[in-house]
ZAMARGU-4260 file (C-alpha; in steps of 0.2 Angstrom, whole numbers, plus 5000, padded with zeros to 4 digits):
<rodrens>
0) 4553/4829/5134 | 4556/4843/5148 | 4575/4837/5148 | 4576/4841/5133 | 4569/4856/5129
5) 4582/4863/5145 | 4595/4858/5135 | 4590/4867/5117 | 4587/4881/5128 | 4602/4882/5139
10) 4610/4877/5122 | 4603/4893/5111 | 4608/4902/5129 | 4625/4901/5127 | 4626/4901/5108
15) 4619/4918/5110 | 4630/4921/5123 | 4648/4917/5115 | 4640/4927/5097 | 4639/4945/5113
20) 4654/4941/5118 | 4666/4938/5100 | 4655/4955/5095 | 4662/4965/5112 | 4679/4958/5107
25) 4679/4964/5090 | 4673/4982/5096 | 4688/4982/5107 | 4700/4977/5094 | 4694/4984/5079
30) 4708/4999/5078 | 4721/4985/5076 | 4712/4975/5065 | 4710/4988/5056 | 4728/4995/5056
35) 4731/4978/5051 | 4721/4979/5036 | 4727/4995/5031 | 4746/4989/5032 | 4743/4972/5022
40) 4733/4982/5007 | 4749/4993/5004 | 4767/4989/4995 | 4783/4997/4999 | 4796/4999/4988
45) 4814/5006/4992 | 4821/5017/4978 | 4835/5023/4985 | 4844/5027/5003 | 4860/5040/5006
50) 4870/5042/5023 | 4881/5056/5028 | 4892/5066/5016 | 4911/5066/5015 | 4915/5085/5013
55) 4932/5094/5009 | 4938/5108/5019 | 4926/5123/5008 | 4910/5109/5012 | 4910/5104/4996
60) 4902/5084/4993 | 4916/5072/4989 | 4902/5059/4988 | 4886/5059/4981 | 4888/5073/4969
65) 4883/5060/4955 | 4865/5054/4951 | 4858/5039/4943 | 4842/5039/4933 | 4830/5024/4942
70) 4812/5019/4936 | 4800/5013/4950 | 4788/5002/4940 | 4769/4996/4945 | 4767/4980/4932
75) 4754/4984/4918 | 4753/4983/4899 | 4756/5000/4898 | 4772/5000/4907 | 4778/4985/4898
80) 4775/4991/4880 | 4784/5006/4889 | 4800/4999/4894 | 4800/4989/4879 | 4800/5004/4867
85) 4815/5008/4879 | 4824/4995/4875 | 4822/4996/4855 | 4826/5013/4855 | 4836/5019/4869
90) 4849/5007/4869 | 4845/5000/4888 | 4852/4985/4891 | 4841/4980/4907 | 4830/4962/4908
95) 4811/4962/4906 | 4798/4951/4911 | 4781/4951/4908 | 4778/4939/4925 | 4782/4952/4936
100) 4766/4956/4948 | 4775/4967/4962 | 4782/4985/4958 | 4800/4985/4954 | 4816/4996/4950
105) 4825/4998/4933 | 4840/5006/4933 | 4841/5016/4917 | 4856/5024/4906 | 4849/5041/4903
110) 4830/5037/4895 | 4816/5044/4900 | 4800/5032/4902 | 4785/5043/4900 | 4771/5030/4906
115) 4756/5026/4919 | 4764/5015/4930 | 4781/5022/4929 | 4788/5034/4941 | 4807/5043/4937
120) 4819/5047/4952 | 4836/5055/4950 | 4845/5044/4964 | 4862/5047/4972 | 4877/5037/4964
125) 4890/5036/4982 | 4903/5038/4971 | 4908/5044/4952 | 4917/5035/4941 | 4933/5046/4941
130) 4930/5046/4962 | 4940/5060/4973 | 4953/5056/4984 | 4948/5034/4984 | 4961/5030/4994
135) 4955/5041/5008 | 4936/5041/5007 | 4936/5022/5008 | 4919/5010/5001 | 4905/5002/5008
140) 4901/4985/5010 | 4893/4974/4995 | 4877/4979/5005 | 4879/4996/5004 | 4874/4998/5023
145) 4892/5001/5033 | 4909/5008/5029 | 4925/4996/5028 | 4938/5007/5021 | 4946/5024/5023
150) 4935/5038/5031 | 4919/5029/5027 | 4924/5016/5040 | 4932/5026/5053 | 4915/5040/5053
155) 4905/5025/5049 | 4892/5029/5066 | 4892/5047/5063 | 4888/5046/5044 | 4874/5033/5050
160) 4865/5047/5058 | 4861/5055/5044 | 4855/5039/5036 | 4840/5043/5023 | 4827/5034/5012
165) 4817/5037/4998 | 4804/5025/4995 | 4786/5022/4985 | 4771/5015/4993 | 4759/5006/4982
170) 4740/5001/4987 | 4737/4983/4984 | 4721/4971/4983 | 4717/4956/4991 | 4728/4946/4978
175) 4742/4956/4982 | 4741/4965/4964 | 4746/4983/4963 | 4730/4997/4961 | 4733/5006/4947
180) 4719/5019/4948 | 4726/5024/4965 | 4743/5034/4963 | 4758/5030/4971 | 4765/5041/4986
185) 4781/5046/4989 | 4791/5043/5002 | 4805/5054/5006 | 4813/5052/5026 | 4828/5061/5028
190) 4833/5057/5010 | 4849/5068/5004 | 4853/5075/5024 | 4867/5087/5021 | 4876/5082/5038
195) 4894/5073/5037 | 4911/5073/5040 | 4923/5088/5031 | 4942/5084/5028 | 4955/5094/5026
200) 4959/5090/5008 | 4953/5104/4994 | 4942/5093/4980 | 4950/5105/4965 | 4968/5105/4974
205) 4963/5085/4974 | 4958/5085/4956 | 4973/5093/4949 | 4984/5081/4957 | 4975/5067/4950
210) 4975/5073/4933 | 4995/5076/4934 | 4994/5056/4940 | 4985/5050/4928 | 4999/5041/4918
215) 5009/5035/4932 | 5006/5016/4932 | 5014/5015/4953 | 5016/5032/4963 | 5011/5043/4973
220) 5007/5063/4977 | 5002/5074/4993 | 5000/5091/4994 | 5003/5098/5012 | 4998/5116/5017
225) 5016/5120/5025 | 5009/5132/5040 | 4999/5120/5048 | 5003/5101/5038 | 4986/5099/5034
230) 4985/5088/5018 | 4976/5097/5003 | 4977/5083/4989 | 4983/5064/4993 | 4984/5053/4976
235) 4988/5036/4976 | 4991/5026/4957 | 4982/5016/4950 | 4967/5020/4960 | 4953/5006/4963
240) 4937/5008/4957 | 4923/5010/4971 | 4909/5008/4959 | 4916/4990/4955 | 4930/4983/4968
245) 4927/4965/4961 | 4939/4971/4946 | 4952/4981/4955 | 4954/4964/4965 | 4962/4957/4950
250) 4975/4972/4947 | 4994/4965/4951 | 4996/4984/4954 | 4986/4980/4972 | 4975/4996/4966
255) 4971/4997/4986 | 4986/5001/4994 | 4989/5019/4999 | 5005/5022/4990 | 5006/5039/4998
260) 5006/5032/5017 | 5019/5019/5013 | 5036/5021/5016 | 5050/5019/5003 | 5067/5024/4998
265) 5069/5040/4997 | 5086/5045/4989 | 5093/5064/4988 | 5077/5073/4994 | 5083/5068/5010
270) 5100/5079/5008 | 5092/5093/5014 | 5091/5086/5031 | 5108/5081/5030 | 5112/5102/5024
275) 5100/5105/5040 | 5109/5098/5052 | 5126/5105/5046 | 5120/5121/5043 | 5112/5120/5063
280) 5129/5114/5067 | 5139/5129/5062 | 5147/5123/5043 | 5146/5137/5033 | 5136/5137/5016
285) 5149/5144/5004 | 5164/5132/5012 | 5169/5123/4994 | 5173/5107/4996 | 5182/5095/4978
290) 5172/5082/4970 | 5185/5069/4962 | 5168/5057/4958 | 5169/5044/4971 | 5172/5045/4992
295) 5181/5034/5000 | 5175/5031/5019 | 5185/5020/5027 | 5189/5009/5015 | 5170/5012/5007
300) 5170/5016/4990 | 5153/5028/4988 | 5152/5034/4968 | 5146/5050/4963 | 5132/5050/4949
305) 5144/5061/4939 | 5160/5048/4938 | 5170/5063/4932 | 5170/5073/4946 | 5160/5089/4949
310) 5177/5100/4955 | 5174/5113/4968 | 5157/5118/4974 | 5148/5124/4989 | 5131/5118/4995
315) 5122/5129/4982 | 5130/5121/4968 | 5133/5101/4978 | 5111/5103/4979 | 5109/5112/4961
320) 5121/5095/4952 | 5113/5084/4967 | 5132/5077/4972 | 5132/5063/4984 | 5151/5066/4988
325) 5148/5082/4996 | 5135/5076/5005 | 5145/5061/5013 | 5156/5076/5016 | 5144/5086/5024
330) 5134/5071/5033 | 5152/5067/5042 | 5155/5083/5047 | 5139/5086/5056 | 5138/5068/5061
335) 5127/5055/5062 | 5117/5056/5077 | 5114/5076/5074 | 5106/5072/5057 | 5094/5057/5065
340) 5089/5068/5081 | 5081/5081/5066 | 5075/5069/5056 | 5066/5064/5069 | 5061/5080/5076
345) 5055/5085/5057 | 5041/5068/5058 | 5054/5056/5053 | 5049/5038/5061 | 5033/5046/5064
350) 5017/5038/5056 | 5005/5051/5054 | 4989/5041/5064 | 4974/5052/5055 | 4960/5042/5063
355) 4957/5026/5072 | 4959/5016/5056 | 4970/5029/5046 | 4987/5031/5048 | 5003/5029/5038
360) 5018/5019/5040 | 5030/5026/5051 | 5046/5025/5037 | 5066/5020/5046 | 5081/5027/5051
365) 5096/5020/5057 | 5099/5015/5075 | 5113/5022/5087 | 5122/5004/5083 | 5122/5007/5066
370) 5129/5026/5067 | 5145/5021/5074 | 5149/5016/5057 | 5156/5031/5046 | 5149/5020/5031
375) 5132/5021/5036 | 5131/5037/5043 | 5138/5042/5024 | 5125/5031/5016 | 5112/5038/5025
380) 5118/5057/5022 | 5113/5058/5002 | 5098/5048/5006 | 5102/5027/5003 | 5105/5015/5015
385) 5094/5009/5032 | 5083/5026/5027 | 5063/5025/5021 | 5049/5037/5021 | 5032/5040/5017
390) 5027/5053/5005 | 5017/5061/5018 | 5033/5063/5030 | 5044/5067/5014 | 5031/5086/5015
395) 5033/5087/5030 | 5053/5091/5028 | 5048/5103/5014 | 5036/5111/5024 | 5049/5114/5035
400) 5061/5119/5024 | 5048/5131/5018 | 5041/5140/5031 | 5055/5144/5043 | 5060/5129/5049
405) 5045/5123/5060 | 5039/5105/5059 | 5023/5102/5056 | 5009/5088/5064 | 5000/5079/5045
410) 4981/5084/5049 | 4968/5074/5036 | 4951/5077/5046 | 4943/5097/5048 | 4928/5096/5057
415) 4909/5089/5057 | 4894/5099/5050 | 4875/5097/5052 | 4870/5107/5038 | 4882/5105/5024
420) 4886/5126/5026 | 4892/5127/5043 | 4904/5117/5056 | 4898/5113/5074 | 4914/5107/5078
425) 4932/5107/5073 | 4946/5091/5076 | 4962/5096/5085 | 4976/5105/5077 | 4993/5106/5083
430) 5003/5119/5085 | 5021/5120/5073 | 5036/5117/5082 | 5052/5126/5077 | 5066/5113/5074
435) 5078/5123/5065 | 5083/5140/5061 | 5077/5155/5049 | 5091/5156/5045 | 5094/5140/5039
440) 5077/5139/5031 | 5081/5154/5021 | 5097/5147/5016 | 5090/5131/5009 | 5076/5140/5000
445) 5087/5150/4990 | 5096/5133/4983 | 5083/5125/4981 | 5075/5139/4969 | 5092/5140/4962
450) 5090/5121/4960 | 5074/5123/4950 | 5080/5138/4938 | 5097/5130/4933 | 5099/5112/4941
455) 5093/5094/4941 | 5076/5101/4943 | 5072/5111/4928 | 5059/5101/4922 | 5048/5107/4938
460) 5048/5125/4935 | 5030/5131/4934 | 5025/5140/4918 | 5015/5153/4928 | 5023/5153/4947
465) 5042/5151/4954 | 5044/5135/4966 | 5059/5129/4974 | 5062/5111/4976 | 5075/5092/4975
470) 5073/5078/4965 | 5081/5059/4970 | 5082/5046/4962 | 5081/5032/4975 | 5091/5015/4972
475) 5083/4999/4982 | 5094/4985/4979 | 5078/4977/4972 | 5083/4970/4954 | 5070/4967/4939
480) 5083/4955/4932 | 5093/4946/4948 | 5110/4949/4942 | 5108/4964/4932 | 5115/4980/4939
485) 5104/4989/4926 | 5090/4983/4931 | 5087/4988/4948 | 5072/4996/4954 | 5074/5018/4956
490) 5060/5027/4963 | 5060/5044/4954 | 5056/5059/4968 | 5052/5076/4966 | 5049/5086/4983
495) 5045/5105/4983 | 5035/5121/4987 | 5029/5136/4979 | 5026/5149/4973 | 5045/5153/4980
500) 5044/5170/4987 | 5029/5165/4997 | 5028/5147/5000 | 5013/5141/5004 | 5010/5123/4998
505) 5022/5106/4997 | 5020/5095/4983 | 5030/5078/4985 | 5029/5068/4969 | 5033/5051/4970
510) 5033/5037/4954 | 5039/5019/4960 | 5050/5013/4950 | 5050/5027/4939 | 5070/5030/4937
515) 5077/5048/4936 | 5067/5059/4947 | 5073/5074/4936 | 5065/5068/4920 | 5050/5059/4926
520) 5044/5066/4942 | 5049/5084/4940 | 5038/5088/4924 | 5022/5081/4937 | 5025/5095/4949
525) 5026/5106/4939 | 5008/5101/4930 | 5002/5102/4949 | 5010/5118/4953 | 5002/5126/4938
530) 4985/5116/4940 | 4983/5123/4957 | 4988/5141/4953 | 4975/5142/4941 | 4962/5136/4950
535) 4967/5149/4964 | 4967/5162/4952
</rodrens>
């Protein structure tokens, strides 16, 4: 009896015992608990989240300048009845269901819900549906998280940094159902930050240029500030929708190819290195030379466009009637390897390398083998043959021509900014290097401003400026048809600058397979050229 009673004592003891020591425990521990409590009774949802902005060269937004209307919804009848009405009578075409127990999003057209339950947020759209400049900001990933294209790829850590949320915490029950007679709160961390990356390209300069585009099935445009080469307007057609790149996948256009960074044929714009180099070489401007409508080059029969003959002209008239006879001449005379060496020096050869992922192609000319040949050294000289080059490198020989003969570096990224209003720090800019006279400069201005008033480039002049400038109309042996001469492939050019007295953009207008440069891509220019002047206005 004693044995026992000791052990229903010693029994009670430690009962007692274990109950003082679970109560220390939870006196220790009960912050966490409670912390745990607290985080298990409450629901977030994420409404929206921005990262950095892509800016243009004023620090205006190139993204994010378009909102979309999202409702945050906490399930009740009331809500339901709600977004039913808004279906019926607002035309909103989203899905509905009544099972629903945890808050959730609807994205809406443009009604407003007026409910309990319902909270309305102006989110941020990354990009509108007529996008800025696509080809050079680039898109996300389908999970909207990381760049993989354009400048959203190559600044994708630095836009990371000012990564932003906006987001709604609900108080839940026990069961997990949302409170409805305790508001919502709204979460905003960092949501909208105004730090990015700014660009060199001007978003109404950029805008005009796409508007001029807008009926070219293939092309491409750049516009290129000629005292520095920084690009103000880079366009590529057709353009891929960001919004929707599933789609643009299926184009046969191949909607994501930079058109203006890839090099083509490039035809008689590139005559005007050819009058470079002789010019630089000493041939005089007015020496008149006879068009009889064909060159013959050692044994080479090389047609003029005009089978009649153009007669006597000088380099005035030979760039205002765009005669590839005069330009064999003038290509011999100041030979091969001269017109090369300033192709070259101009950014010929050169691909334009913008950031670690952006760059151009680097376009061709023809090798010292191949200049040994009087044929190809007079192919080359009205712009055919072993010659491509990209749009972008095709403003750079305008720029050149334009402003005094100094070649200029292309130059697509200005600086960083913290605030939106203010750069912390600029990218390197490089310095113009003179490549070719005033003198000759001057000379080729006042053709091609000749060329524009009464030549093959009427079409271009500007209702409300003056602008100087060269069409082409490059062949590339590429046939439609194989087998019919006809149907080869021409890319119509137009390269220029205005306003002419003082020059201060180039505008290259390229349509692949477009035909005559003088009748198709001339008239775009000129939509550009004027677009921009008013807008400068």
């Amino acid at each position: 009896m004693g044995k026992r009673a000791v052990c229903v004592y010693l029994a009670i003891v430690l009962m007692f015992t274990g109950i003082l020591c679970r109560l220390y425990y939870l006196s220790l521990s009960g912050g966490a608990l409670a912390s745990v409590a607290q985080n298990q009774s409450a629901y977030l949802l994420e409404v929206d989240r921005t990262r950095g902005i892509i800016y243009d060269c004023n620090l205006r937004p190139m993204v994010g300048s378009t909102r979309r209307t999202v409702a945050a919804v906490q399930p009740s009848p009331e809500a339901f009845t709600a977004l039913t009405e808004a279906i019926r009578n607002g035309g909103e075409t989203f899905e509905l269901s009544e099972e629903l127990t945890r808050p959730y999003l609807v994205q809406l057209e443009q009604t407003q819900i007026y409910s309990k339950g319902v909270e309305m947020f102006d989110a941020v759209e990354r990009y509108s549906e007529n996008q800025l400049a696509p080809h050079i900001i680039g898109y996300l990933n389908p999970e909207k998280t990381d760049g993989t294209a354009g400048i959203e790829l190559s600044y994708n850590d630095l836009l990371h940094q000012y990564d932003g949320s906006l987001r709604v915490r609900y108080t839940v029950n026990a069961t997990g159902q949302t409170m409805l007679a305790i508001p919502p709160e709204i979460l905003q961390d960092n949501y909208m930050d105004s730090g990015g990356v700014a660009l060199t390209l001007d978003a109404n300069i950029q805008r005009a240029v796409q508007d001029a585009m807008k009926g070219v099935e293939k092309g491409a445009a750049v516009v290129m500030d000629i005292s520095n080469g920084n690009i103000k307007a880079s366009a590529s057609m057709p353009a891929y929708d960001a919004n929707n790149l599933a789609a643009s996948l299926q184009d046969p256009n191949s909607p994501f190819v930079n058109r203006a960074f890839c090099q083509y044929n490039v035809g008689s714009t590139f005559k005007l290195v050819t009058a470079a180099a002789a010019l630089e070489a000493g041939y005089g401007q007015y020496i008149p030379y006879t068009c009889e409508g064909y060159s013959d080059v050692d044994g080479h029969i090389f047609y003029c466009h005009w089978r009649n003959g153009h007669g006597e002209l000088d380099l005035n008239k030979a760039i205002e009637v765009s005669c590839n006879p005069y330009f064999i001449h003038l290509g011999l005379a100041a030979g091969g390897k001269r017109i090369v060496s300033l192709a070259r020096e101009i950014g010929f050869t050169r691909a334009a390398q913008f950031t670690d992922e952006i760059k151009t192609q680097s376009g061709t000319l023809p090798d010292d083998s191949e200049l040994r040949n009087d044929a190809a050294v007079a192919n080359m000289a009205f712009g055919q043959g072993k010659l491509t080059a990209t749009p972008v490198q095709i403003a750079q020989m305008i720029s050149a021509v334009a402003n005094g003969g100094y070649a200029v570096t292309p130059r697509l990224v200005e600086g960083f900014t913290d605030d939106g209003k203010t750069f912390y720090e600029h990218t390197i800019s490089y310095a113009p290097v003179q490549v070719f006279s005033d003198r000759t400069s001057k000379i080729l201005r006042k053709t091609l401003v000749n060329n524009v008033v009464n030549g093959s480039g009427k079409l271009a002049k500007p209702i409300y400026s003056t602008a100087g400038g060269k069409t082409g109309s490059a062949q590339t042996g590429i046939y439609r048809t194989p087998g019919e001469e006809d149907s080869e492939i021409i890319h119509a050019w137009f390269a220029g600058y205005f306003p002419a007295e003082m020059p201060k953009y180039a505008i290259v207008v390229l349509v692949e397979g477009g035909g005559e440069g003088s009748e198709v891509a001339a008239p775009i220019f000129r939509k550009i050229a004027d677009a921009i002047y008013l807008t400068e206005l």
